[in-house]
C-alpha positions as CSV (number, residue, x, y, z in Angstrom):
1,X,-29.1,-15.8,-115.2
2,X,-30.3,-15.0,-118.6
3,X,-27.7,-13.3,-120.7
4,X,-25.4,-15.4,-122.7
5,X,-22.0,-15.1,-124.2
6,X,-20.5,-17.0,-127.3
7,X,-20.2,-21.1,-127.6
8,X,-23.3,-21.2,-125.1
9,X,-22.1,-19.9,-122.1
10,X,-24.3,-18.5,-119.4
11,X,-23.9,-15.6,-117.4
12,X,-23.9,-16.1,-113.7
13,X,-22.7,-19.6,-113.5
14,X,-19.0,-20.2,-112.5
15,X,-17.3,-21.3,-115.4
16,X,-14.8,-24.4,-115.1
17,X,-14.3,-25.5,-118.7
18,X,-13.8,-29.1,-118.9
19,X,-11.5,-30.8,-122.2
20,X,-14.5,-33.4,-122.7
21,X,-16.9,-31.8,-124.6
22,X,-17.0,-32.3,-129.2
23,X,-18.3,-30.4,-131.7
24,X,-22.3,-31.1,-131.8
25,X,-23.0,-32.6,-135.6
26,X,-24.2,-30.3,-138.4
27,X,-28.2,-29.5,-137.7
28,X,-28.1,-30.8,-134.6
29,X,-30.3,-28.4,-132.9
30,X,-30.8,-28.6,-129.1
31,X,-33.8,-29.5,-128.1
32,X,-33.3,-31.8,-124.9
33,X,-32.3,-30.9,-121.5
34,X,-31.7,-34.4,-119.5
35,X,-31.7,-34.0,-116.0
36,X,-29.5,-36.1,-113.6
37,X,-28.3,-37.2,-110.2
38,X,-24.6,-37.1,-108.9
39,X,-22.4,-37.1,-105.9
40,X,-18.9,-38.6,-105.2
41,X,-18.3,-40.7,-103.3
42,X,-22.0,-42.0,-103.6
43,X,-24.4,-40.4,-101.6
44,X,-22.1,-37.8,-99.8
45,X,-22.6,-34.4,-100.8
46,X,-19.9,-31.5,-100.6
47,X,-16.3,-31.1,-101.8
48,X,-14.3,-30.7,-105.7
49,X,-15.0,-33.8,-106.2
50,X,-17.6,-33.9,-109.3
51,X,-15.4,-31.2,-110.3
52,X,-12.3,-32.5,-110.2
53,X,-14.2,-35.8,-112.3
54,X,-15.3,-33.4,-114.6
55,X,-12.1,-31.8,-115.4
56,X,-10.4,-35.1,-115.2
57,X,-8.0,-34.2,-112.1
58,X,-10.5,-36.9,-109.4
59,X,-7.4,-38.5,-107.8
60,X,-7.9,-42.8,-107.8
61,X,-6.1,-42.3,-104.4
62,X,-8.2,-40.4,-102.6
63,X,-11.4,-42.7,-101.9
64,X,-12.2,-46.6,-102.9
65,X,-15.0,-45.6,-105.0
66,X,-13.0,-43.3,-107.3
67,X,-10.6,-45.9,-108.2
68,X,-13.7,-47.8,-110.1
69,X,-14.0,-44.6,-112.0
70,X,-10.4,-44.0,-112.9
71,X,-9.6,-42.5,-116.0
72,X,-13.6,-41.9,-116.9
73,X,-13.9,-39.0,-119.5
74,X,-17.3,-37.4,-118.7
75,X,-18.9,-34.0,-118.5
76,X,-22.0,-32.0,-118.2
77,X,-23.2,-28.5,-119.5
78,X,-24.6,-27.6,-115.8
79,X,-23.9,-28.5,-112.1
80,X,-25.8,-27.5,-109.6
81,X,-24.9,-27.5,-106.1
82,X,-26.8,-28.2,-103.0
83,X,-26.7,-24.8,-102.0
84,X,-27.8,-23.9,-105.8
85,X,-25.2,-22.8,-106.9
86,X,-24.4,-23.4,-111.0
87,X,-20.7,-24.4,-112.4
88,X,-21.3,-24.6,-116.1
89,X,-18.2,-26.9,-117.6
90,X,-19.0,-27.0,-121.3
91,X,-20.4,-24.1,-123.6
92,X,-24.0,-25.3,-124.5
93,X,-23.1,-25.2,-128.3
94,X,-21.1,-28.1,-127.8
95,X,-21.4,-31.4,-127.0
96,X,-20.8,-32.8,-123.6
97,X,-20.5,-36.5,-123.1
98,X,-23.3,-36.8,-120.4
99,X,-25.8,-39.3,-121.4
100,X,-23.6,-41.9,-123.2
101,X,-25.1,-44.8,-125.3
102,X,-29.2,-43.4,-125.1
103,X,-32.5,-42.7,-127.1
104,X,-35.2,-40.5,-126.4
105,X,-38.0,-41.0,-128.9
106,X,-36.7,-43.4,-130.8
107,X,-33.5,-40.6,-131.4
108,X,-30.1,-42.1,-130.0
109,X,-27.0,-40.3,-129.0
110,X,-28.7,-38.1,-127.1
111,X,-25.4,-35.8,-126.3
112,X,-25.5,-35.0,-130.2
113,X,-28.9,-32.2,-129.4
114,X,-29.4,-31.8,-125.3
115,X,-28.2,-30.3,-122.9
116,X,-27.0,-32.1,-119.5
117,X,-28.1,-31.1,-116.4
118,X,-26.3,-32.9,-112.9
119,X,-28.0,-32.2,-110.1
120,X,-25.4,-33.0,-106.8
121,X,-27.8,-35.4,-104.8
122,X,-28.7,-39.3,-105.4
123,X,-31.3,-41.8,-105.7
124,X,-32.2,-41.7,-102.0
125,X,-32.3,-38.2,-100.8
126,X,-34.5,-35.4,-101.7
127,X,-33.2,-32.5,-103.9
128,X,-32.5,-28.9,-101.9
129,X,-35.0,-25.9,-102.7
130,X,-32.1,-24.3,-103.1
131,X,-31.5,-26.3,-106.0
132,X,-35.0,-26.0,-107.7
133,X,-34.5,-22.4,-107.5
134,X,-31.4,-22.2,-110.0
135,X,-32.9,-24.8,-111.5
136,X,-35.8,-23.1,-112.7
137,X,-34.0,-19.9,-114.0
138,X,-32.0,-22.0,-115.5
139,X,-34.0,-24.3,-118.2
140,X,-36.0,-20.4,-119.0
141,X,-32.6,-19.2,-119.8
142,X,-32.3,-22.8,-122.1
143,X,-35.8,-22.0,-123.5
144,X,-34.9,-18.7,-124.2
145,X,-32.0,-19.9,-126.4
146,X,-32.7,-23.0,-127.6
147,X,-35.6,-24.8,-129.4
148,X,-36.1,-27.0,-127.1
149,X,-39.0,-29.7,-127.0
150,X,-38.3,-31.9,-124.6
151,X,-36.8,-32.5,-120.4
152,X,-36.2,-36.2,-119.2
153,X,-34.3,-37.8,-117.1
154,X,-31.3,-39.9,-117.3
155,X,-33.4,-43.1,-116.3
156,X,-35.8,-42.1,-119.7
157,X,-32.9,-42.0,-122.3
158,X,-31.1,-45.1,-120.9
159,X,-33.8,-47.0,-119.3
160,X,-32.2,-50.3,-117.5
161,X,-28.4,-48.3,-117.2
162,X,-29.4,-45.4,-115.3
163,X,-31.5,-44.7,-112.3
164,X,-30.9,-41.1,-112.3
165,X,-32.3,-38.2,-111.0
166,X,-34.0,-40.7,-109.2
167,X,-37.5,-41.0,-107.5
168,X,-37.0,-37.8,-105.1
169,X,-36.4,-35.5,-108.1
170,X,-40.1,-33.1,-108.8
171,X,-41.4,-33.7,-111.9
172,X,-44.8,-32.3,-110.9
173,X,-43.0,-28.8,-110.6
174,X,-41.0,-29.2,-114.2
175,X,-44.4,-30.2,-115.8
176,X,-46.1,-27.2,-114.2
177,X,-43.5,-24.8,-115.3
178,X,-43.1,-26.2,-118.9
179,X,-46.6,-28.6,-119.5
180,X,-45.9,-27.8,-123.6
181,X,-42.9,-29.4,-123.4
182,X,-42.2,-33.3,-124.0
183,X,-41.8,-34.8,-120.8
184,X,-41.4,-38.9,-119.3
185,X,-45.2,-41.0,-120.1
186,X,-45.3,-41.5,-116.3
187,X,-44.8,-37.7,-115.4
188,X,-47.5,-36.8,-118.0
189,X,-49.9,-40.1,-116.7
């Protein structure tokens, strides 16, 4: 999972190219990945379902929860399954509309120069190996693109909003792997 094709798109990730994505701003160079947690209906993993949100098919009808969430326009670059595998849904040249109103380093609108990441899991479950080992392929292929400087989560760029990837998620392994790039005060403490 290394080669790359135009607009950002990486070989050896299914492609399902969602319509909310926008044109990153001129010099707007990535340089943040932001790593986060999701799974619909909360905390039950399995099915289209983040899929279908992210190409904006989820169906209101078909649980409680997704009726709160009707007619949400969001998207990520990367999703990676429990089982590890990758669905890419927007070309990493663009910008996908994963990290909403956020800062990182006194920066906002973080979408504008990162890279989002969805992890399928929550808050209170660990993370699959599975899934740290297309993860780590993954952010090298990133690194091997982009000038990147930085990897937080979604609970560093929008700090009281988001909770995400949550406690379970290993930052001891992503500073290990990449300890020369920017990462969250308390992973670094």
């Amino acid at each position: 999972m290394s080669t790359w094709q135009p607009g950002g798109w990486l070989d050896g990730a299914r492609w399902l190219p969602s319509p909310n994505f926008g044109e990153r701003p001129a010099g707007s160079d990535v340089s943040l990945v932001v790593i986060h947690n999701i799974s619909l209906p909360p905390d039950e993993f399995g099915g289209d379902w983040v899929e279908d949100l992210f190409l904006n098919r989820l169906d209101p009808a078909a649980h409680p929860y997704f009726a709160t969430i009707a007619g949400v326009q969001v998207s990520a670059h990367f999703y990676v399954r429990r089982d590890g595998r990758v669905i890419q849904f927007v070309g990493c040249d663009q910008r996908a509309w994963h990290a909403g109103q956020s800062c990182w380093c006194e920066r906002d609108n973080c979408n504008d120069y990162s890279v989002g990441i969805e992890l399928e899991g929550s808050d209170t479950q660990p993370f699959m190996a599975e899934q740290y080992a297309a993860l780590w392929p993954l952010l090298a292929a990133l690194r091997a693109r982009y000038p990147l400087a930085a990897i937080a989560g979604h609970s560093h760029v929008a700090p009281g909003r988001k909770t995400d990837p949550g406690p379970h998620f290993d930052w001891a392994a992503v500073a290990a792997r990449h300890a020369d790039l920017a990462l969250p005060a308390e992973v670094t403490a």
